[in-house]
VMD Tcl script that builds the backbone (N, CA, C; Angstrom):
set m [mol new atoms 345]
animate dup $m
set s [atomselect $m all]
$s set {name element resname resid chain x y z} {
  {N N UNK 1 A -39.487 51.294 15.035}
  {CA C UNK 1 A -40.676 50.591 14.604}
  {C C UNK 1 A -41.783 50.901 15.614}
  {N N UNK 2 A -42.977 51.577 15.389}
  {CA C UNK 2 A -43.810 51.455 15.779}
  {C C UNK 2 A -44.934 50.222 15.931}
  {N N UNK 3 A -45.546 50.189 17.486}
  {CA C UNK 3 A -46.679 48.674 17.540}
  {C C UNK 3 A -47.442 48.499 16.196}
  {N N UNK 4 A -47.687 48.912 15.480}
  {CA C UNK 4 A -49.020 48.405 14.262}
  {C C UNK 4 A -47.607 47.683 13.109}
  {N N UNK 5 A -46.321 48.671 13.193}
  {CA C UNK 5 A -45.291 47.462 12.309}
  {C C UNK 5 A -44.838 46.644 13.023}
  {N N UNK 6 A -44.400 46.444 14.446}
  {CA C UNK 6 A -44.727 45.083 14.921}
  {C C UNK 6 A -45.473 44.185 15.109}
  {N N UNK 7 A -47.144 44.296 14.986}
  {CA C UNK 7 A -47.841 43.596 14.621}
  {C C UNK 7 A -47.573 42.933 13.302}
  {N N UNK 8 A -47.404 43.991 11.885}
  {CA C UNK 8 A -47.237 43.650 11.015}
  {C C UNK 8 A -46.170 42.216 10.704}
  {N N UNK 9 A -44.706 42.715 11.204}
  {CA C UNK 9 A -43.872 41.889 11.283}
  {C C UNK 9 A -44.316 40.351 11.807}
  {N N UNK 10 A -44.582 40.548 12.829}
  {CA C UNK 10 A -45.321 39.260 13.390}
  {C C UNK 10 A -46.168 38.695 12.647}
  {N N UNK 11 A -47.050 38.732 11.605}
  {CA C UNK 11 A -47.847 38.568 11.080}
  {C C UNK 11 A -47.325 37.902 9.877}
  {N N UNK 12 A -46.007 38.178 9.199}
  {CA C UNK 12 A -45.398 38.594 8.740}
  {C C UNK 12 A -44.300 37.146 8.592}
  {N N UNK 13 A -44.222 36.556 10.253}
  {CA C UNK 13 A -43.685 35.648 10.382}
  {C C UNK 13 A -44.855 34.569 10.657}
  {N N UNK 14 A -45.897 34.807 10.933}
  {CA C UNK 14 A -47.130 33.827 11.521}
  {C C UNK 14 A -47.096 33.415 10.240}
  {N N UNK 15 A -47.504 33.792 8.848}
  {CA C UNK 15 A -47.666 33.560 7.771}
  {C C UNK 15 A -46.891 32.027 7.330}
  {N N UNK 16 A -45.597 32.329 7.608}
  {CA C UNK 16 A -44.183 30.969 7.447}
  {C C UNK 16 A -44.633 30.002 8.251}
  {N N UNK 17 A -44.678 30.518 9.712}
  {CA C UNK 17 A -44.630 29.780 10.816}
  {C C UNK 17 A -45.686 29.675 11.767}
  {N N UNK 18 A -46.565 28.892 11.154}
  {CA C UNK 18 A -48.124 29.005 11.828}
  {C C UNK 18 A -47.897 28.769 13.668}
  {N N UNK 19 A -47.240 27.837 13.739}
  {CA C UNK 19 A -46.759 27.690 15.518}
  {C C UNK 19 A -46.533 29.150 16.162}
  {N N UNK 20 A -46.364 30.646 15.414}
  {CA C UNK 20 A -45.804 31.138 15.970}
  {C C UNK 20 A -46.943 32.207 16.830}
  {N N UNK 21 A -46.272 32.389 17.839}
  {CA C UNK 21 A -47.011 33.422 19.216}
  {C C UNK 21 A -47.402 34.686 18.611}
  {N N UNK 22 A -48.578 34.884 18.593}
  {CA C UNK 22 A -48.785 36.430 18.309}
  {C C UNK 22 A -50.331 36.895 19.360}
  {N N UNK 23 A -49.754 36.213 20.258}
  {CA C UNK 23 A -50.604 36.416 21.538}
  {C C UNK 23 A -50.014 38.607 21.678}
  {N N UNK 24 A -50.964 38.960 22.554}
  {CA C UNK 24 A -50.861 40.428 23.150}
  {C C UNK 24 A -49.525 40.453 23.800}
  {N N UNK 25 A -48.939 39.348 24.848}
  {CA C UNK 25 A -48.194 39.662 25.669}
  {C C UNK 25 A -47.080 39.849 24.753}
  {N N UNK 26 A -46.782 38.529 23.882}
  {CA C UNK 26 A -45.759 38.458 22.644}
  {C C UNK 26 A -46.137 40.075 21.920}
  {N N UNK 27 A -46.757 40.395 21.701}
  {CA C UNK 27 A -46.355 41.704 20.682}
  {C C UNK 27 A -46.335 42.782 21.799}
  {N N UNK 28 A -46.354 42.640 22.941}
  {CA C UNK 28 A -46.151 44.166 24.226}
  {C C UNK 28 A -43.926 43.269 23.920}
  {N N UNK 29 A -43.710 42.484 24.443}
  {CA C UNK 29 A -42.602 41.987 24.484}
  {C C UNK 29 A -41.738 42.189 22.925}
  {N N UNK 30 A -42.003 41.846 21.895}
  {CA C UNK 30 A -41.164 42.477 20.867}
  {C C UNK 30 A -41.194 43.514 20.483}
  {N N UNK 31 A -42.078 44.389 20.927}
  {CA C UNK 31 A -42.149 45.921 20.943}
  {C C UNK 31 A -41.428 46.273 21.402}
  {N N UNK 32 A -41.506 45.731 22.721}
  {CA C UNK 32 A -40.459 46.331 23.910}
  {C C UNK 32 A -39.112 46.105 23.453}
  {N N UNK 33 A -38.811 45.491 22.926}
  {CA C UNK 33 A -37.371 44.887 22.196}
  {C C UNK 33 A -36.976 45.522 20.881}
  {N N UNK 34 A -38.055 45.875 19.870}
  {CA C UNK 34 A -37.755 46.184 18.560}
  {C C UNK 34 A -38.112 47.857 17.895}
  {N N UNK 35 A -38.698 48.214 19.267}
  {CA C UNK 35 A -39.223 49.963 18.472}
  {C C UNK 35 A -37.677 50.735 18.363}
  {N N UNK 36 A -36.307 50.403 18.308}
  {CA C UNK 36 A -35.759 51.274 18.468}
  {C C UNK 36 A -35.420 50.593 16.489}
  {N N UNK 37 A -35.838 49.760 16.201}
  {CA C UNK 37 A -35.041 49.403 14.918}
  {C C UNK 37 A -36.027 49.285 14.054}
  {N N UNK 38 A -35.647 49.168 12.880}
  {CA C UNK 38 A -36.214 50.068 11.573}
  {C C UNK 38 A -37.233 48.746 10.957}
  {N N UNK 39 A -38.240 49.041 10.602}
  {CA C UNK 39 A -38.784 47.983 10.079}
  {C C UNK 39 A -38.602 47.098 8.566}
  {N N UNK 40 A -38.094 47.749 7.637}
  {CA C UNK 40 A -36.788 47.423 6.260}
  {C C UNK 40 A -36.112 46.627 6.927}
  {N N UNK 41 A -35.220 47.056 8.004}
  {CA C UNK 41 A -34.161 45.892 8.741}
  {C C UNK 41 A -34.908 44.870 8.455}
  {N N UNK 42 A -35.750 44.697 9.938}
  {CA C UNK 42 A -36.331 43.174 10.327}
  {C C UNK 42 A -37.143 42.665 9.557}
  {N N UNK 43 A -37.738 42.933 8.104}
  {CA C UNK 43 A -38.106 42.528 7.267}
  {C C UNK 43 A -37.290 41.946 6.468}
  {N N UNK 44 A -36.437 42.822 5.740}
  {CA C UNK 44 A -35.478 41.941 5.394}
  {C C UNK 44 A -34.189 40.901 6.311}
  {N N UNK 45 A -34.122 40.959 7.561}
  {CA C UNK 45 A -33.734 39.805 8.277}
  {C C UNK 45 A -34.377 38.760 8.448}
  {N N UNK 46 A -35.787 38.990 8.474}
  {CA C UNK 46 A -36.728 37.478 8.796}
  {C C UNK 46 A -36.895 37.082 7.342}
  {N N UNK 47 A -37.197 37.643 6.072}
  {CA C UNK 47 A -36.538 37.415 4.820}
  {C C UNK 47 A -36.013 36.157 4.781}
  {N N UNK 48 A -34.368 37.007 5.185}
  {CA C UNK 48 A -33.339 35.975 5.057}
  {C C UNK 48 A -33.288 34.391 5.915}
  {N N UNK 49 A -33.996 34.834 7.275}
  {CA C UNK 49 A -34.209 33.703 7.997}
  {C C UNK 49 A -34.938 32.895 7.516}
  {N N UNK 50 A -36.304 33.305 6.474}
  {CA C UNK 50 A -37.029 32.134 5.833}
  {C C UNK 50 A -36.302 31.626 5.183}
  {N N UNK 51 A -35.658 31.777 4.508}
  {CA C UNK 51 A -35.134 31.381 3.570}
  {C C UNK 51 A -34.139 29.587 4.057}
  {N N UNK 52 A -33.819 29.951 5.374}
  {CA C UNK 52 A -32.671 28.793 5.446}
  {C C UNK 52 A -32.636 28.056 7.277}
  {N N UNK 53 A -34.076 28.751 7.576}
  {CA C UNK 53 A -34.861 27.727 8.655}
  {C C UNK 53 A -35.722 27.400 8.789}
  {N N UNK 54 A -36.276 26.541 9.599}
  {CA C UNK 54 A -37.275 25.893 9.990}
  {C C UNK 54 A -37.851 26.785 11.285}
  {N N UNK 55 A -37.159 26.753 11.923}
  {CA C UNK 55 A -37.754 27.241 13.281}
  {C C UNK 55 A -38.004 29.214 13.087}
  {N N UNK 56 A -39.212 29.713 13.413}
  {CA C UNK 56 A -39.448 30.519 13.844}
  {C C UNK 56 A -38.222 32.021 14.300}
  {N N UNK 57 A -38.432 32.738 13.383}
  {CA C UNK 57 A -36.905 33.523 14.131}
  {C C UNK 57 A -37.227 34.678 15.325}
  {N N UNK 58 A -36.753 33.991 16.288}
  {CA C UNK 58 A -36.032 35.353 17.429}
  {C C UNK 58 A -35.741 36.580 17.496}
  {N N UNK 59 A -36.147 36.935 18.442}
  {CA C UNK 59 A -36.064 38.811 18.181}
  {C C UNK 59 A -34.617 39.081 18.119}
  {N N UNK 60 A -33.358 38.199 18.214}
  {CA C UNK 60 A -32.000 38.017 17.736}
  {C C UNK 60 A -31.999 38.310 16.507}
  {N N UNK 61 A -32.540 37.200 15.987}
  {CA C UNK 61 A -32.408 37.197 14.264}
  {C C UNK 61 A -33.636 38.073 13.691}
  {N N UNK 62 A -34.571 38.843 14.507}
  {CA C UNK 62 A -34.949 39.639 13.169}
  {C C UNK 62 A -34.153 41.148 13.556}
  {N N UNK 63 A -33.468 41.346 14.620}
  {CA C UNK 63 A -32.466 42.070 14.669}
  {C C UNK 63 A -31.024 42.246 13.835}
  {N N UNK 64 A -30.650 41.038 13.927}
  {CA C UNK 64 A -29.806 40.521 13.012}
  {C C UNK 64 A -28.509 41.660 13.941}
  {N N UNK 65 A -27.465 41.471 12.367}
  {CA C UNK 65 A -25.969 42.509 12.814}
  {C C UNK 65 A -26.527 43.796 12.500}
  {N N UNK 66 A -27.126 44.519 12.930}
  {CA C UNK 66 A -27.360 45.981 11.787}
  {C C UNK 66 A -25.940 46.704 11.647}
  {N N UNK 67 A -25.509 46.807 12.676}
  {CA C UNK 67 A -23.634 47.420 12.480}
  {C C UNK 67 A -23.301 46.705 11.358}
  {N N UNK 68 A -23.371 45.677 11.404}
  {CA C UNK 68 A -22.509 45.134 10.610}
  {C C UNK 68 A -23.181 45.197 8.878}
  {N N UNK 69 A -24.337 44.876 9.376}
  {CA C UNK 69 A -25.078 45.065 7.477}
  {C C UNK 69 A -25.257 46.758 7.035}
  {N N UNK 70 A -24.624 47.656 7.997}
  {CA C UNK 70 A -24.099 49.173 7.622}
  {C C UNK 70 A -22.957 48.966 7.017}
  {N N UNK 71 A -22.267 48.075 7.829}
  {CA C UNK 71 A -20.891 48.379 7.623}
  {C C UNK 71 A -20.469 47.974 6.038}
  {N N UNK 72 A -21.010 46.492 5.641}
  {CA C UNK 72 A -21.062 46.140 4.579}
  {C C UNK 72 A -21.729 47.123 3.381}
  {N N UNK 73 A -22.690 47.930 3.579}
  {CA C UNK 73 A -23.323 48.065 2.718}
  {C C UNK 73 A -22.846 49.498 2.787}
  {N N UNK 74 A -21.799 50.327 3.750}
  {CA C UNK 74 A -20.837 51.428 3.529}
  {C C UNK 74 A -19.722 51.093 2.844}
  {N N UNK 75 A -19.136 50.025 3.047}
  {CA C UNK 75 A -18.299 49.070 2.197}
  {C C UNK 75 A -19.037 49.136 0.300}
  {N N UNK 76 A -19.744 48.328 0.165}
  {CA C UNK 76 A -20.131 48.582 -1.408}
  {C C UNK 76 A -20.273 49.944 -1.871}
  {N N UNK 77 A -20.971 50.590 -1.064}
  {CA C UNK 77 A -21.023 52.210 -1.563}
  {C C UNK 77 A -19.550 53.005 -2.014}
  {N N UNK 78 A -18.334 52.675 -0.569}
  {CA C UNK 78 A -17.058 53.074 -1.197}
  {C C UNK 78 A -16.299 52.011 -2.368}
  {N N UNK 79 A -17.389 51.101 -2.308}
  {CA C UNK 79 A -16.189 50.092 -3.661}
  {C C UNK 79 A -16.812 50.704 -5.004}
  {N N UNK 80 A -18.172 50.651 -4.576}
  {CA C UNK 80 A -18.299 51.221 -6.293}
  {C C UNK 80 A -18.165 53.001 -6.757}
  {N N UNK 81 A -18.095 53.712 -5.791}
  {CA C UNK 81 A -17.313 54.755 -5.899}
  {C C UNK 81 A -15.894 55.001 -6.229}
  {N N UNK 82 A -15.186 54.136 -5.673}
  {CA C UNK 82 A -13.852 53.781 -6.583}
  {C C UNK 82 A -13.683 53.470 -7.499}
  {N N UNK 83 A -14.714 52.512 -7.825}
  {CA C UNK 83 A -14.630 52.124 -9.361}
  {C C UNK 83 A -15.160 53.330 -10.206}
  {N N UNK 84 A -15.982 54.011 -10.007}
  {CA C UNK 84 A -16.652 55.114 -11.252}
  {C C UNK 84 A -15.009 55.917 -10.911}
  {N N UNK 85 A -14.310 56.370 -9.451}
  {CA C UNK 85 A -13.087 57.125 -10.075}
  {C C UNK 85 A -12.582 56.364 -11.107}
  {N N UNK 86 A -12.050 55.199 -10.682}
  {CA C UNK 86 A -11.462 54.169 -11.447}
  {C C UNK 86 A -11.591 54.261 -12.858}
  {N N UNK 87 A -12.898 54.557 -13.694}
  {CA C UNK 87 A -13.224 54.422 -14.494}
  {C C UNK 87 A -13.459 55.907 -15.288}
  {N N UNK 88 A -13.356 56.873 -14.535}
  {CA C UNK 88 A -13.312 57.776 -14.785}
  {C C UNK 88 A -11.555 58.451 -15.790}
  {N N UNK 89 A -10.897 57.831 -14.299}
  {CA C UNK 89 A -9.242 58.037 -14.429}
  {C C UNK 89 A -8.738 57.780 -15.380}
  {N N UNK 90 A -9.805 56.247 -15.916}
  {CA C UNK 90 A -9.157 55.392 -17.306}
  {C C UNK 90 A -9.624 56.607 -18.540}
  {N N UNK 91 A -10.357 57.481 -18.496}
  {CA C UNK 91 A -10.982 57.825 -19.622}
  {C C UNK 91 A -9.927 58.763 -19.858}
  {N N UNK 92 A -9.389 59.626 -19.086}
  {CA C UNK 92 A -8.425 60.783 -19.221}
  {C C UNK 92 A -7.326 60.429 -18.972}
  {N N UNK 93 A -6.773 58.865 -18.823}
  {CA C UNK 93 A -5.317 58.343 -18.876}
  {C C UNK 93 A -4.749 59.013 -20.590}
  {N N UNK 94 A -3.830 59.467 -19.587}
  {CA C UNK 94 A -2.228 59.747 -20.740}
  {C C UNK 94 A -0.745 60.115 -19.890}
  {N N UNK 95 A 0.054 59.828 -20.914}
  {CA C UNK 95 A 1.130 59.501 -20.528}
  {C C UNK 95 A 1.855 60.884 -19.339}
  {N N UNK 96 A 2.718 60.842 -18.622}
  {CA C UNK 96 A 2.489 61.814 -18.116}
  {C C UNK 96 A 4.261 62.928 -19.216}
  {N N UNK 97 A 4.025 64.064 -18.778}
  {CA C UNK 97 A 5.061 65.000 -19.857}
  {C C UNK 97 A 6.185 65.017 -19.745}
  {N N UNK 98 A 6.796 65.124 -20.759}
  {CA C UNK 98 A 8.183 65.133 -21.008}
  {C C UNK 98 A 8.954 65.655 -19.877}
  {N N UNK 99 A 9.750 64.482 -19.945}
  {CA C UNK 99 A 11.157 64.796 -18.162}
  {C C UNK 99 A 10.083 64.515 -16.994}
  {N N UNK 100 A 8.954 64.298 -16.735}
  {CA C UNK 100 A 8.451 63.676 -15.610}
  {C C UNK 100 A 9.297 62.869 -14.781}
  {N N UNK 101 A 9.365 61.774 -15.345}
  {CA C UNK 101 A 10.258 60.821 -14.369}
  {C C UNK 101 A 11.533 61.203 -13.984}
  {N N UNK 102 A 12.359 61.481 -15.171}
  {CA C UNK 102 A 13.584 62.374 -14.737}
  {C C UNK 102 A 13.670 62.927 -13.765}
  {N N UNK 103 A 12.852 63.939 -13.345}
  {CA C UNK 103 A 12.395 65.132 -12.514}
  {C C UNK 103 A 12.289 64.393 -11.203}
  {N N UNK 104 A 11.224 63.183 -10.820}
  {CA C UNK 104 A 11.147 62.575 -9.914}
  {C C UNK 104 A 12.091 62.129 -9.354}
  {N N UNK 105 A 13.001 60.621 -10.509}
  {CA C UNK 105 A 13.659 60.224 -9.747}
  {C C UNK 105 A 15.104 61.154 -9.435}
  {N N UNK 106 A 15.144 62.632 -9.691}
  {CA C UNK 106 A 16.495 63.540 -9.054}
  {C C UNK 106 A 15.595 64.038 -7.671}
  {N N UNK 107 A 14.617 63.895 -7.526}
  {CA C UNK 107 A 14.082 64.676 -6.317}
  {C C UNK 107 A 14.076 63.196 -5.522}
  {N N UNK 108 A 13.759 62.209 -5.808}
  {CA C UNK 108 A 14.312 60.793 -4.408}
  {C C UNK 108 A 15.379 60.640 -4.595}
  {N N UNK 109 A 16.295 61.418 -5.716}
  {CA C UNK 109 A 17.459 60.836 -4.920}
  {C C UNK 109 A 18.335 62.083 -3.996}
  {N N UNK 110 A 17.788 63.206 -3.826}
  {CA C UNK 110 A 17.710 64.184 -3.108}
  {C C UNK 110 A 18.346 65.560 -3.658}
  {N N UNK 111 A 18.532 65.030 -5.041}
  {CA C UNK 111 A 19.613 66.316 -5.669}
  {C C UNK 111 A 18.869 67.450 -6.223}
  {N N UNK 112 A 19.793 68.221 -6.583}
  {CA C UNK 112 A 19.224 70.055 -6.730}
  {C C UNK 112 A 19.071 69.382 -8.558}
  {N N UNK 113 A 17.723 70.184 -8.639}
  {CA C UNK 113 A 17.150 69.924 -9.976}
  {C C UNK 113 A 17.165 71.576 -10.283}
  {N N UNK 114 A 16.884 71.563 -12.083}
  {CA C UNK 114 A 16.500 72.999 -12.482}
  {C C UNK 114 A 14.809 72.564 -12.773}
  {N N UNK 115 A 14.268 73.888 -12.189}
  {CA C UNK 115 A 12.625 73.344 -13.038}
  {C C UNK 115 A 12.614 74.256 -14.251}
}
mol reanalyze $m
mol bondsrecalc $m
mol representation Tube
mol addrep $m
């Protein structure tokens, strides 16, 4: 995040939270804290913080987990990728061919098969 989207952000939260600091020193100080993280993040973290406080959120909470809201949101990406296989698999389900299983269960039980 660059200073003019930390201004923004701040601004951003002044809006909710009229009490809140958006003195020079306050935006040299969350700069200093927030240019390494993305401004989408801390938008949508202070978002979520309006949503279910009162008090003003912390350069904690507009940081939030980002590991962790990757991790989740690498998580949905492989769930619903499973599902389109999933759904894929269902389209070309059929039974599998004659002597299949046969075939299998002589090979767990370790014996000489003909193919």
């Amino acid at each position: 995040m660059n200073r003019a989207e930390v201004i923004d952000l701040m601004i951003e939260i002044k809006e909710e939270y009229p009490t809140f600091d958006v003195s020079e020193e306050e935006i040299e100080r969350h700069y200093k804290r927030l240019k390494d993280f993305p401004l989408a993040a801390a938008l949508k973290n202070v978002d979520d913080h309006v949503k279910t406080n009162k008090y003003f959120p912390k350069i904690s909470d507009i940081r939030g987990c980002l590991g962790d809201q990757l991790d989740s949101q690498r998580s949905k990406e492989q769930a619903a990728a499973h599902e389109a296989n999933m759904n894929e698999w269902a389209k070309i389900d059929s039974p599998p061919p004659d002597g299949y299983w046969e075939t299998m269960r002589t090979r767990l039980r370790g014996e000489q098969f003909d193919s």
